[in-house]
C-alpha positions as CSV (number, residue, x, y, z in Angstrom):
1,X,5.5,-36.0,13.8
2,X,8.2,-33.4,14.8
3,X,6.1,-31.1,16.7
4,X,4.5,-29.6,13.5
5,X,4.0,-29.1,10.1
6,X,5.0,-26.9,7.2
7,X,2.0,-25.8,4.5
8,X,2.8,-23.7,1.4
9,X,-0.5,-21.7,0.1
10,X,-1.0,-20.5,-3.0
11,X,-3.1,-18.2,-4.6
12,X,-3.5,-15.7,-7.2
13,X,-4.3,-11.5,-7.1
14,X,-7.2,-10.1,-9.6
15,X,-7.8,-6.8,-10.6
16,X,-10.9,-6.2,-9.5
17,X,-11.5,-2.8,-11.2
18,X,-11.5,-4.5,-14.6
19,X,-15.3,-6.2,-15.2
20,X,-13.8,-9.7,-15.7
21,X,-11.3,-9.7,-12.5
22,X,-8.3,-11.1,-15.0
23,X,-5.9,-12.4,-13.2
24,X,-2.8,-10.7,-12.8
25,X,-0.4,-13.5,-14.1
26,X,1.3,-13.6,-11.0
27,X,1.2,-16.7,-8.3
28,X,2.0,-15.7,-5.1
29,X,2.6,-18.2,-2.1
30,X,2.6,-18.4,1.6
31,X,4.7,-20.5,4.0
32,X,2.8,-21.2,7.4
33,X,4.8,-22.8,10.1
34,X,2.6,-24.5,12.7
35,X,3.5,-26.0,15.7
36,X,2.0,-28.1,18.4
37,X,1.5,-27.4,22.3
38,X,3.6,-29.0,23.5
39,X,4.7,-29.0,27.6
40,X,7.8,-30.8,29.0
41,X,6.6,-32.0,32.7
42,X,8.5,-35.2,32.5
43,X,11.9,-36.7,32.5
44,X,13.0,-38.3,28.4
45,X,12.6,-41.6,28.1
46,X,13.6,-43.7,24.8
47,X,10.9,-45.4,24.0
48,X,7.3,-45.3,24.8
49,X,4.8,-42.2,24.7
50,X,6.9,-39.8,26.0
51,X,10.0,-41.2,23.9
52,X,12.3,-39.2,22.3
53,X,13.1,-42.3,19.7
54,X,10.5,-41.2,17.5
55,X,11.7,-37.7,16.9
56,X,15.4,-38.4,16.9
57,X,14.3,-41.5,14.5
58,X,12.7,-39.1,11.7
59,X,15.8,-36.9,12.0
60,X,17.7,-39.7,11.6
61,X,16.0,-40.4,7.8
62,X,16.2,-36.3,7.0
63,X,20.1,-36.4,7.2
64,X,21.3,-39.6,6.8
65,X,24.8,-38.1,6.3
66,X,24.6,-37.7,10.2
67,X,25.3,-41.6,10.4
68,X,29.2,-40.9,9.8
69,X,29.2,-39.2,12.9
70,X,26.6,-40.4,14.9
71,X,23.7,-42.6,14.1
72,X,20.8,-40.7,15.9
73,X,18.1,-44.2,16.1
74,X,20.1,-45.7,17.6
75,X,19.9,-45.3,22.0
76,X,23.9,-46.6,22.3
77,X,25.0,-44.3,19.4
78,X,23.3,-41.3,21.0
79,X,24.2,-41.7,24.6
80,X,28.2,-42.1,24.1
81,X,29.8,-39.0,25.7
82,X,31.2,-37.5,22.0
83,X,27.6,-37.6,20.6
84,X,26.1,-36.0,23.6
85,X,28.4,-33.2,23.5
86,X,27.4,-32.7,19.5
87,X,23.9,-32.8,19.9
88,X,24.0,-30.4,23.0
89,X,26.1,-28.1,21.2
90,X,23.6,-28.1,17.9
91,X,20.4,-27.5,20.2
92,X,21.9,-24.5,22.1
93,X,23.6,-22.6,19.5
94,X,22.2,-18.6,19.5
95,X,20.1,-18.1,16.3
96,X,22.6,-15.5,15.2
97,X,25.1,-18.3,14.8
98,X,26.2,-19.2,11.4
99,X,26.4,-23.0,12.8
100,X,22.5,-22.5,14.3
101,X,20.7,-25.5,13.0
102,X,17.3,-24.7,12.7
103,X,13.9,-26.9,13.4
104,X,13.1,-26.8,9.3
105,X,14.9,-25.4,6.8
């Protein structure tokens, strides 16, 4: 997991003033972005429970395109000094940046 999940809802309006509530003909949908508590007490470690593998390893398979630059499941990949300077300069762009990568898209 990658500290949450997206769900889509859908549903559809009626008009309730007519006696068989029709409905309208038009599907709406809602977007809910939930995220888990989550609270940092510990130092990262690769692997394990705490382990950032996991989550770097499911970004990883979202853009595989990534792997010309830098191949992020991979703990030699990640740590050369190049690739730490890319992925500390995705994660701490402003949101008003037009290079901001967000958590979901």
């Amino acid at each position: 997991d990658v500290d949450g999940c997206i769900y889509k809802v859908f549903y559809r309006t009626f008009d309730r003033s007519l006696p068989d509530n029709p409905p309208l003909g038009v599907t709406e949908a809602l977007s809910l972005r939930v995220f888990d508590n989550f609270t940092w007490n510990e130092k990262a470690t690769w692997y394990g429970e705490k382990g950032v593998y996991r989550i770097f390893k499911q970004y990883d398979n979202l853009y595989p395109v990534m792997r010309r630059v830098l191949i992020l499941s991979d703990y030699d990949s990640v740590i050369q000094p190049r690739n730490i300077h890319y992925i500390t300069a995705a994660m701490t762009r402003p949101f008003e940046d037009p290079t901001y990568m967000p958590v979901t898209r």
